[in-house]
Short mmCIF file of the C-alpha atoms (twelve columns), coordinates in Angstrom:
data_MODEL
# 
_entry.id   MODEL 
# 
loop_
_atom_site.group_PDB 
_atom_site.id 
_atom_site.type_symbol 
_atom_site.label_atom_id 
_atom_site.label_alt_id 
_atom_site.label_comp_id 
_atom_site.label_asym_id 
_atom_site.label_seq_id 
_atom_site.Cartn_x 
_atom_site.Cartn_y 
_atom_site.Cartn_z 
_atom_site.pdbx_PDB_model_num 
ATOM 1   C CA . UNK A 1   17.504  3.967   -15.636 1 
ATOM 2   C CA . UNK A 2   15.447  0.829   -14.703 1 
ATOM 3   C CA . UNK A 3   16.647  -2.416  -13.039 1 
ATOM 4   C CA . UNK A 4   16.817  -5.298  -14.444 1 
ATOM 5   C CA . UNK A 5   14.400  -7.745  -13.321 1 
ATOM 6   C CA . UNK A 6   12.572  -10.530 -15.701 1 
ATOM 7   C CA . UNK A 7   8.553   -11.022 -14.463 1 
ATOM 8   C CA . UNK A 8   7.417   -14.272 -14.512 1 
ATOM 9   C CA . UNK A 9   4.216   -13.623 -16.611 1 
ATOM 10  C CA . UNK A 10  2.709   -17.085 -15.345 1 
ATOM 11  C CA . UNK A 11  3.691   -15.812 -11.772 1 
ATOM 12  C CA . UNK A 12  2.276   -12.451 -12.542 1 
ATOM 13  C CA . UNK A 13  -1.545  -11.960 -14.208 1 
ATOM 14  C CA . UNK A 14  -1.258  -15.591 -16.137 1 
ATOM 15  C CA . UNK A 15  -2.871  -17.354 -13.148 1 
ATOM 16  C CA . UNK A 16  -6.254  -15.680 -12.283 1 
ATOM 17  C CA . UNK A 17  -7.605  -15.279 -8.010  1 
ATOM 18  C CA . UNK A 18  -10.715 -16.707 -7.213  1 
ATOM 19  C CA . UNK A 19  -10.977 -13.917 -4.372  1 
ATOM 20  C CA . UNK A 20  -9.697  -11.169 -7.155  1 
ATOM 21  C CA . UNK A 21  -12.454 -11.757 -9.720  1 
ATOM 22  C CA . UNK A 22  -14.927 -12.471 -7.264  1 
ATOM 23  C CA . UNK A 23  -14.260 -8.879  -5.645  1 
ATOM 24  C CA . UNK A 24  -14.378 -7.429  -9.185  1 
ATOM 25  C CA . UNK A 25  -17.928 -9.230  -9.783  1 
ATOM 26  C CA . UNK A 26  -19.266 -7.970  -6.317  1 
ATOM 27  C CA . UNK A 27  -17.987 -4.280  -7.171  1 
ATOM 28  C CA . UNK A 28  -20.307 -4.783  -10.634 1 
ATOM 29  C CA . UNK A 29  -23.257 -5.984  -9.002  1 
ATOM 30  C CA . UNK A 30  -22.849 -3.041  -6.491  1 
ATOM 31  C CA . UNK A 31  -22.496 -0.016  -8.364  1 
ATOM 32  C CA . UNK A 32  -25.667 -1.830  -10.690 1 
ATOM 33  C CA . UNK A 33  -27.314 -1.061  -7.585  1 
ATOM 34  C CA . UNK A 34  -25.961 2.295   -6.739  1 
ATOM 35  C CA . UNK A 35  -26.892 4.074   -9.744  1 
ATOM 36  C CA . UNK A 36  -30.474 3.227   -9.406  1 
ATOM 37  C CA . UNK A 37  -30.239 4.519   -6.122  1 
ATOM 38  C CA . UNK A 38  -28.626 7.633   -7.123  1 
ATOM 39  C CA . UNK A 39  -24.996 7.764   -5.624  1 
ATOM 40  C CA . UNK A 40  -22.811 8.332   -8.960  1 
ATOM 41  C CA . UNK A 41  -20.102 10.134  -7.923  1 
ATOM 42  C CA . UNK A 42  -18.834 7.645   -5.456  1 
ATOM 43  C CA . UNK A 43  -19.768 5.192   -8.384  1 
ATOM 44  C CA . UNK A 44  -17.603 6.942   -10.458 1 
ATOM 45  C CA . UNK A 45  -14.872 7.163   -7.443  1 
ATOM 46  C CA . UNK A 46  -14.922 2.922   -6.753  1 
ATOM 47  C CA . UNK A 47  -13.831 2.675   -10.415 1 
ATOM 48  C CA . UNK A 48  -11.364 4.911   -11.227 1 
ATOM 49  C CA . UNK A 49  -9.940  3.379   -7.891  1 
ATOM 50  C CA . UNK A 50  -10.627 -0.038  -9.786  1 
ATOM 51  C CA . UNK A 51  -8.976  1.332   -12.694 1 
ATOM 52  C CA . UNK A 52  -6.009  2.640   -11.521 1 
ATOM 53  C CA . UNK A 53  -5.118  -0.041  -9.193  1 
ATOM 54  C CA . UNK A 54  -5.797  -2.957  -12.003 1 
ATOM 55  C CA . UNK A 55  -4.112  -0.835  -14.663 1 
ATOM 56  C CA . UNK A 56  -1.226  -0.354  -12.205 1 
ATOM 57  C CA . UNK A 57  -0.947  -4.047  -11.230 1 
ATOM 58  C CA . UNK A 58  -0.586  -5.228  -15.213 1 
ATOM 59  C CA . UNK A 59  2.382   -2.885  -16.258 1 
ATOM 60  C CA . UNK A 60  3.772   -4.266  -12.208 1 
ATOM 61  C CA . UNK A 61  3.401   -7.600  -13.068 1 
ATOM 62  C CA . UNK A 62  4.510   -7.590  -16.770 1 
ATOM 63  C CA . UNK A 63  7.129   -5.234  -16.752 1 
ATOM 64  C CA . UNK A 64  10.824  -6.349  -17.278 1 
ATOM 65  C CA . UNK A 65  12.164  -3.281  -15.103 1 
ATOM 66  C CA . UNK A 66  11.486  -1.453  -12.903 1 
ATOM 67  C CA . UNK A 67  11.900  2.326   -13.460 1 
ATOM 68  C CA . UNK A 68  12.539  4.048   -10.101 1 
ATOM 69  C CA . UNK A 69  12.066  8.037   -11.914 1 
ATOM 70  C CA . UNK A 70  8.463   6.522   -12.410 1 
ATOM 71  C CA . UNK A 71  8.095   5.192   -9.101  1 
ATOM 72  C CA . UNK A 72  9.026   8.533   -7.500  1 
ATOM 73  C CA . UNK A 73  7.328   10.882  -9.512  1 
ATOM 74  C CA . UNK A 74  3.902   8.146   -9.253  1 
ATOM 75  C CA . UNK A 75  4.144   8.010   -5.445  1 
ATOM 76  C CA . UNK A 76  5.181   12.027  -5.343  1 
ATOM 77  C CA . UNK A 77  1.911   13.387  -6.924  1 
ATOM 78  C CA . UNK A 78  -0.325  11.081  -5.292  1 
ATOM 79  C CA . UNK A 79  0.651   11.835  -2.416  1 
ATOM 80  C CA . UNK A 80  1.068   15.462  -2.909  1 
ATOM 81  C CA . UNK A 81  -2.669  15.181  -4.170  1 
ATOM 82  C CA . UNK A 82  -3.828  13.623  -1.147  1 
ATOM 83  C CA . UNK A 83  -2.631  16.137  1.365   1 
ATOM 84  C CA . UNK A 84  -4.158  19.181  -0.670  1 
ATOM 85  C CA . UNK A 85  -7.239  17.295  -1.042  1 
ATOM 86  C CA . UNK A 86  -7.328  16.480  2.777   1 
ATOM 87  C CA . UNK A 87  -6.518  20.150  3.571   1 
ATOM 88  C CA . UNK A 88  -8.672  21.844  1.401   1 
ATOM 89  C CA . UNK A 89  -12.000 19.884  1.707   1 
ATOM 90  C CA . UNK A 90  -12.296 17.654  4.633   1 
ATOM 91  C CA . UNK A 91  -10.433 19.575  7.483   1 
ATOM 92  C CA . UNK A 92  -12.752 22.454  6.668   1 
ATOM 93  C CA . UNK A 93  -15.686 20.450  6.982   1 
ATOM 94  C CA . UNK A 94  -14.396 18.778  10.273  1 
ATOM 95  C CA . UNK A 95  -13.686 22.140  11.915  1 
ATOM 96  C CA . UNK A 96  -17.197 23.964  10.483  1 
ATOM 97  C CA . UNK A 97  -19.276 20.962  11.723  1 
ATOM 98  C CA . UNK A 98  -17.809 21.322  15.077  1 
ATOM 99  C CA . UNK A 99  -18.055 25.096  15.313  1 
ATOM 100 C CA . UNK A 100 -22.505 24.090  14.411  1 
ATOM 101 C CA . UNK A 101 -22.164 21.800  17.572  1 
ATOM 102 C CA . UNK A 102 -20.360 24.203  19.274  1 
ATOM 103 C CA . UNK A 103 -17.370 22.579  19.589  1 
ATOM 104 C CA . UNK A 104 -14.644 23.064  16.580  1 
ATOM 105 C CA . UNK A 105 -12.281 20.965  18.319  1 
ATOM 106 C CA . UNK A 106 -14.085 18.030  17.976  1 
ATOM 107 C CA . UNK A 107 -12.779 18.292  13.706  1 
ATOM 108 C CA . UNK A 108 -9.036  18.140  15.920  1 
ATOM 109 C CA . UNK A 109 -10.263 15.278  17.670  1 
ATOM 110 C CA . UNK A 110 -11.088 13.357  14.689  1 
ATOM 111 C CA . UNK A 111 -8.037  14.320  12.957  1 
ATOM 112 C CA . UNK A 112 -5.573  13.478  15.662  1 
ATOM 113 C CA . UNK A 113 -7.564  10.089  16.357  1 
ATOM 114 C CA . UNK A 114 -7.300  9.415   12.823  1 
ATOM 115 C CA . UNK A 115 -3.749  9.683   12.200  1 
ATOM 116 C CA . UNK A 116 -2.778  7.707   15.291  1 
ATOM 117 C CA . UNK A 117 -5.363  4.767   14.315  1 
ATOM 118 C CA . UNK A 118 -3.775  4.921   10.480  1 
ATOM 119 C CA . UNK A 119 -0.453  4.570   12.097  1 
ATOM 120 C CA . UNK A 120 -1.187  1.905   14.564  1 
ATOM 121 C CA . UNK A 121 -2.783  -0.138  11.860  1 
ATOM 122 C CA . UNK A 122 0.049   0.493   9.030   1 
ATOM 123 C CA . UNK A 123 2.422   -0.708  12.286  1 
ATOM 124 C CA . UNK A 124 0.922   -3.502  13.240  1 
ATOM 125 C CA . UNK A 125 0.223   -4.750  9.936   1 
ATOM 126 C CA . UNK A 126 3.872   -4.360  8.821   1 
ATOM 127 C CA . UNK A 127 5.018   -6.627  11.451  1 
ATOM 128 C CA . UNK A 128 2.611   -9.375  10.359  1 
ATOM 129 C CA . UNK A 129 4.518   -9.342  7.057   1 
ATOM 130 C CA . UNK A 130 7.247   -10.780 9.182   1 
ATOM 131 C CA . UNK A 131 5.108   -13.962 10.099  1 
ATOM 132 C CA . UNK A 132 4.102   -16.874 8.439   1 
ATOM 133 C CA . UNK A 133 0.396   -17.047 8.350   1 
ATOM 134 C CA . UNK A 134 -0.098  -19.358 5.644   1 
ATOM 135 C CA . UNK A 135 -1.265  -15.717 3.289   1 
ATOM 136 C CA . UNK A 136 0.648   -13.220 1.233   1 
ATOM 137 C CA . UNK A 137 0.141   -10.613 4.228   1 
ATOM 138 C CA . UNK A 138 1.127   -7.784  2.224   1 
ATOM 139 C CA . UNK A 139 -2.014  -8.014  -0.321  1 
ATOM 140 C CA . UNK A 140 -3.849  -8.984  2.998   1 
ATOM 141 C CA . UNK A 141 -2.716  -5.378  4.064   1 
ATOM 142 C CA . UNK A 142 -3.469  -3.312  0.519   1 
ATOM 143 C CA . UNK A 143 -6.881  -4.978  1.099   1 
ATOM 144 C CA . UNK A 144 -7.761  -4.085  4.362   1 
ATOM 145 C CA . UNK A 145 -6.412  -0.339  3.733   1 
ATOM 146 C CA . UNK A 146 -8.442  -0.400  0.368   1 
ATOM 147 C CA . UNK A 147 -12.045 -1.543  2.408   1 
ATOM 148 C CA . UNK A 148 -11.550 1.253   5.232   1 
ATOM 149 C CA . UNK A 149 -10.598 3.942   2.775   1 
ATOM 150 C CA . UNK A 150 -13.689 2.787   0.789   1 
ATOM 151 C CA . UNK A 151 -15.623 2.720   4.255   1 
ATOM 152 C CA . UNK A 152 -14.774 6.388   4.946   1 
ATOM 153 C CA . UNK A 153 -15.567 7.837   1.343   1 
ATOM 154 C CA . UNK A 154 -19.049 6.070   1.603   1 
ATOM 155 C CA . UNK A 155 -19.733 7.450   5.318   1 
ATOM 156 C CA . UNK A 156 -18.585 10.597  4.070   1 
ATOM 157 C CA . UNK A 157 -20.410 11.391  0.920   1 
ATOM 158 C CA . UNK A 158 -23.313 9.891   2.123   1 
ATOM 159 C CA . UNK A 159 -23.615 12.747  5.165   1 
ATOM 160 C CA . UNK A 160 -22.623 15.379  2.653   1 
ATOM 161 C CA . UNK A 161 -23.479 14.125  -1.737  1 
ATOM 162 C CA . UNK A 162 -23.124 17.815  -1.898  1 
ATOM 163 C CA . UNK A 163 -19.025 17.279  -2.356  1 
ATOM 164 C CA . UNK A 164 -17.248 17.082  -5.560  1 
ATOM 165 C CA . UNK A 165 -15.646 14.019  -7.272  1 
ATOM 166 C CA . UNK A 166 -12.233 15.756  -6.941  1 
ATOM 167 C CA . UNK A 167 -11.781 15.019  -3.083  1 
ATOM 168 C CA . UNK A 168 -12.268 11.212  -3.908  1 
ATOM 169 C CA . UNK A 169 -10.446 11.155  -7.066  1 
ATOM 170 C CA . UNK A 170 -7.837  13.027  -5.400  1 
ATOM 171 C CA . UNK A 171 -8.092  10.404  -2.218  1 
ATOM 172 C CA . UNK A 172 -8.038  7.261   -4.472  1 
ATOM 173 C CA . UNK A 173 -4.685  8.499   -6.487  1 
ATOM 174 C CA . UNK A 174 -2.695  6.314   -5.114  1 
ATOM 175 C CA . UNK A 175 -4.170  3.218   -6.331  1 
ATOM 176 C CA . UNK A 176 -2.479  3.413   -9.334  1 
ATOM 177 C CA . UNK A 177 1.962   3.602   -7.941  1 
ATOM 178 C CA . UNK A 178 0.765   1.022   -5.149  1 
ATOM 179 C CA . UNK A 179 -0.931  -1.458  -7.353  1 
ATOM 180 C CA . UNK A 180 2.122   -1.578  -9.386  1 
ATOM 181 C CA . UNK A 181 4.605   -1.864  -6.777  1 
ATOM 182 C CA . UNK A 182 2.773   -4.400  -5.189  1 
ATOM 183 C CA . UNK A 183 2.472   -6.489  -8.395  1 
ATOM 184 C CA . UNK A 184 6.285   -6.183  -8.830  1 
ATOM 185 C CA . UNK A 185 6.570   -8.007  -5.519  1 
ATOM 186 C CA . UNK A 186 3.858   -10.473 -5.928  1 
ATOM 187 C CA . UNK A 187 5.390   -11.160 -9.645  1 
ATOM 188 C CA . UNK A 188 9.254   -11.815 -8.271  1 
ATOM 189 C CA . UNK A 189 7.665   -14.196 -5.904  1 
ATOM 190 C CA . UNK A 190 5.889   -15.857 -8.670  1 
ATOM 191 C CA . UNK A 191 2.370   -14.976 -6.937  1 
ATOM 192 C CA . UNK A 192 -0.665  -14.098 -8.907  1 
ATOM 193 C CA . UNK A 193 -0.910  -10.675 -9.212  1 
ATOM 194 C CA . UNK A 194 -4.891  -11.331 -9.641  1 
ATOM 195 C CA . UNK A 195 -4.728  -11.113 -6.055  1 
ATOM 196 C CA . UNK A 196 -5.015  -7.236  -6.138  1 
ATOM 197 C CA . UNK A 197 -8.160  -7.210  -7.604  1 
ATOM 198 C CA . UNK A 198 -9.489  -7.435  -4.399  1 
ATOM 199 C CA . UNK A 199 -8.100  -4.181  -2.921  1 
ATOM 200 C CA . UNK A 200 -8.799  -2.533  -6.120  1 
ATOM 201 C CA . UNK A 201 -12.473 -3.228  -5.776  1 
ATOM 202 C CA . UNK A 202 -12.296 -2.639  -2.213  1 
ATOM 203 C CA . UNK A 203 -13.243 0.956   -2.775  1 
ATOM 204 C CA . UNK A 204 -15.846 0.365   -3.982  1 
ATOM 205 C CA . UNK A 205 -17.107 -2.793  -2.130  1 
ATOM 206 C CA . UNK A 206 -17.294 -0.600  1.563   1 
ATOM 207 C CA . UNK A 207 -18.485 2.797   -0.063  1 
ATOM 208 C CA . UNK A 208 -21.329 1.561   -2.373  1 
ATOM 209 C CA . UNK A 209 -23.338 0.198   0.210   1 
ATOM 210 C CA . UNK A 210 -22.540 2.464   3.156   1 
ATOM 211 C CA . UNK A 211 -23.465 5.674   0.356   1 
ATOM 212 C CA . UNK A 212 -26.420 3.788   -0.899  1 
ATOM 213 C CA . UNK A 213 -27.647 3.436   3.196   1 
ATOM 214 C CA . UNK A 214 -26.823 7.253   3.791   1 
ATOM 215 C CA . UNK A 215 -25.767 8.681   6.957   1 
ATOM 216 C CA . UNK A 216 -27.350 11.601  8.752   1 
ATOM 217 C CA . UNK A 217 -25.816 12.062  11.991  1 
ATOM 218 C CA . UNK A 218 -25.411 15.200  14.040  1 
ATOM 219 C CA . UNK A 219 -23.622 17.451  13.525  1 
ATOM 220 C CA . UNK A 220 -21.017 17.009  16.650  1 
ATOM 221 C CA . UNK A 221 -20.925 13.517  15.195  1 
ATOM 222 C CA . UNK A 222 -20.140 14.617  11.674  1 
ATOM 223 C CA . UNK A 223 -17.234 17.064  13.068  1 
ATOM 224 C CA . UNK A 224 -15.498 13.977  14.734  1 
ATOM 225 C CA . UNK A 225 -16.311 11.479  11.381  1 
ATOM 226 C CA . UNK A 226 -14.793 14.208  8.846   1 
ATOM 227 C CA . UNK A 227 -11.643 14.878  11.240  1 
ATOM 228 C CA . UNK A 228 -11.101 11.125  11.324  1 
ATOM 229 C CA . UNK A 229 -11.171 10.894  7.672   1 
ATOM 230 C CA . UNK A 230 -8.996  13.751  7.175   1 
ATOM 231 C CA . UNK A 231 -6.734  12.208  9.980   1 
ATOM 232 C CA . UNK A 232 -6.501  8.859   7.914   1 
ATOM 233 C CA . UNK A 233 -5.894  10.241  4.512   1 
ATOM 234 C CA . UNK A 234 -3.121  12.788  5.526   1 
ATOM 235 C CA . UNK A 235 -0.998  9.798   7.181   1 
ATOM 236 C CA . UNK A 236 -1.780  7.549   4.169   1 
ATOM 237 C CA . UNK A 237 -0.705  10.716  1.843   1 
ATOM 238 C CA . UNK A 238 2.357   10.992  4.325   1 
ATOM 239 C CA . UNK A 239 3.106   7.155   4.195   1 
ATOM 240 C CA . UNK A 240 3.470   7.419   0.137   1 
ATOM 241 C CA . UNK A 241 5.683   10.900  0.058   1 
ATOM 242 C CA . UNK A 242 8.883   9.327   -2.091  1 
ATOM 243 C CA . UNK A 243 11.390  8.400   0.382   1 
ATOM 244 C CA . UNK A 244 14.758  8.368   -1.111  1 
ATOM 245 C CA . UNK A 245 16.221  8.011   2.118   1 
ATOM 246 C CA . UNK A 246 18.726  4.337   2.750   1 
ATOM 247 C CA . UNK A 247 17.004  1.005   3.402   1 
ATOM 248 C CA . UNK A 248 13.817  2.385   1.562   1 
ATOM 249 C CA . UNK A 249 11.457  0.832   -0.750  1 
ATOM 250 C CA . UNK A 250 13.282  3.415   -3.447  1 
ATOM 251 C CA . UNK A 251 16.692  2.292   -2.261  1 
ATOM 252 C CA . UNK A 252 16.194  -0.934  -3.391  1 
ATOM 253 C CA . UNK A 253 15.411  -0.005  -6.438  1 
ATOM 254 C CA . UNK A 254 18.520  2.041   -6.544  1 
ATOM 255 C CA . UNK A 255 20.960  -0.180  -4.983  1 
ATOM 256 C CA . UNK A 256 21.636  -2.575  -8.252  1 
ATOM 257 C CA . UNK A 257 22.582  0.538   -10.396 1 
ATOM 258 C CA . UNK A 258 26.420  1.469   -10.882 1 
ATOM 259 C CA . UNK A 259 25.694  5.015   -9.777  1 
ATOM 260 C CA . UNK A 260 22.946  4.346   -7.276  1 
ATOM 261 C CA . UNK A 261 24.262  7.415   -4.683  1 
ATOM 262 C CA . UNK A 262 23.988  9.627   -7.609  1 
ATOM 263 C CA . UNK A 263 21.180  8.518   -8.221  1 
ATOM 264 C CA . UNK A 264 19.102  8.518   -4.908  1 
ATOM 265 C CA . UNK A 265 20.570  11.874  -4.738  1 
ATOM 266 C CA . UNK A 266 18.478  13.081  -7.980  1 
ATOM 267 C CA . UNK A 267 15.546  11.242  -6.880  1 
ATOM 268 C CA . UNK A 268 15.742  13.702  -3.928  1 
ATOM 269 C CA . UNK A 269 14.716  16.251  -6.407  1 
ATOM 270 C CA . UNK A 270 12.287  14.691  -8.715  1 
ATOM 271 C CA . UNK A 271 10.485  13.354  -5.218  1 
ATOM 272 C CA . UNK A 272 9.581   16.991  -3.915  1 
ATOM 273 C CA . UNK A 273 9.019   18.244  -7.625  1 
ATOM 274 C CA . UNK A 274 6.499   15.744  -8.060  1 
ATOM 275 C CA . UNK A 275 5.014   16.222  -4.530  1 
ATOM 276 C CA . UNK A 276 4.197   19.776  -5.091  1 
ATOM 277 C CA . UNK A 277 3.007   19.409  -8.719  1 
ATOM 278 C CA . UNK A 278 0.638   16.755  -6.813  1 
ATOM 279 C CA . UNK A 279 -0.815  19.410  -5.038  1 
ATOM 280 C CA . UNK A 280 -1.031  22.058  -7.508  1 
ATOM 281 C CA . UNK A 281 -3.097  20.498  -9.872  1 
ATOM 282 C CA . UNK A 282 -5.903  19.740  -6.974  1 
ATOM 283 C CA . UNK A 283 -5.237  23.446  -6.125  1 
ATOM 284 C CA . UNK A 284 -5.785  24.354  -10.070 1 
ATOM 285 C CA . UNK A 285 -8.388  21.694  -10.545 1 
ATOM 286 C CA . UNK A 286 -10.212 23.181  -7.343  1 
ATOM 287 C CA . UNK A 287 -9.804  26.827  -9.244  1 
ATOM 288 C CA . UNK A 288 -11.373 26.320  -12.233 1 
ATOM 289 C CA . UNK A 289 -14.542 23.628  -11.327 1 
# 
């Protein structure tokens, strides 16, 4: 079902980034310092994001096709993960925090200001992949995603250690479908895919030291910071729902098959199947810890 497309393995992981293996030295030296401190679940959160993310980038940059069923259903529950995880555990939070300050609209305010801020940065930022800045803008993007998502996990677990790993796990699924895809790009254009290192330690790199600080702001405060984070990770989840729709990222894929309309047209499928399996599982998961 794949596309035939030869990586350059010198182009892809046989040339290492300075800025890559630095990142993934900083996020050692970090998380060193954030288990003696006591924060291992967001410890534990910065690597599997590390993890996922590196392991994704490898099979990107050293595969010889690329396999758009696995790109759907990888994208699918990830997403699908990240909305149920949103739902279930940080738009509760927003809304009870602002009922303590009296207020449960301030959890809508930070919800509605962070999906417009997520969209206004994923806009913006798309258009700079349209000009030459002398930087593969696209990595440059992953990055800067990677070091606010991280930002947000730390401020939130450090006003509330009491939540479980499966919110972050859940939030940090995605690493592993966008590390890959990006690697497929950076490998065609015979860029080191060492590169993505960076965002894959980014996680961790923001939420170690904001977790190890800790945060104990009010709780009107708390309402709006939970909201936002909700706000952020829904239009990120929303972002990566498979879109098998033309002139996408799975189109492309498509288009150099001899049945690519058929095709799309079964992707359709497999895209909400693996959306609502994404969700399940945090639903089960949340069930039976």
């Amino acid at each position: 079902m794949g596309i035939t497309e030869r990586s350059d393995i010198n182009g892809g992981l046989g040339r290492w980034s300075a800025i890559g293996v630095a990142s993934a030295v900083a996020l050692v030296a970090l998380s060193a310092l954030a288990v003696a401190t006591g924060v291992e679940k967001v410890v534990v959160i910065s690597w599997v994001a590390f993890a996922a993310m590196a392991a994704g980038a490898w099979l990107g940059a050293n595969a010889e096709q690329t396999d758009p069923h696995g790109l759907v259903w990888g994208y699918g529950l990830a997403s699908g993960a990240m909305i149920a995880s949103a739902a279930m555990f940080l738009l509760p939070q927003a809304i009870g925090l602002g009922g303590e300050a009296g207020a449960p609209q301030l959890g809508g305010v930070g919800v509605a200001a962070g999906i417009v801020v997520g969209y206004s940065a994923h806009t913006v930022g798309h258009r700079l992949t349209h000009v030459d800045l002398g930087f593969d803008v696209a990595t440059a993007e992953i990055a800067a995603h990677a070091l606010t998502a991280g930002l947000i996990i730390g401020v939130v677990y450090g006003a509330m250690p009491t939540l479980g790993l499966l919110l972050g796990l859940s939030i940090v699924s995605h690493k592993g479908p966008a590390g890959y895809a990006a690697a497929r790009r950076l490998s065609r254009e015979s860029k080191p895919a060492t590169t993505l290192l960076l965002p894959a330690a980014g996680v961790g790199i923001t939420a170690l030291p904001v977790a190890i600080v800790g945060l104990s702001p009010p709780p009107a405060l708390n309402a709006v910071v939970f909201g936002f984070a909700a706000g952020i990770f829904l239009h990120v989840a929303m972002d990566f729902l498979p879109n098998c729709e033309t002139g996408s990222e799975i189109d492309e894929v498509c288009s150099l098959h001899e049945h690519s309309h058929d095709l799309l047209d079964e992707l359709r499928t497999h895209a909400v199947g693996s959306t609502v399996i994404g969700g399940l599982v945090v639903v089960v998961a949340w069930t039976l810890l």
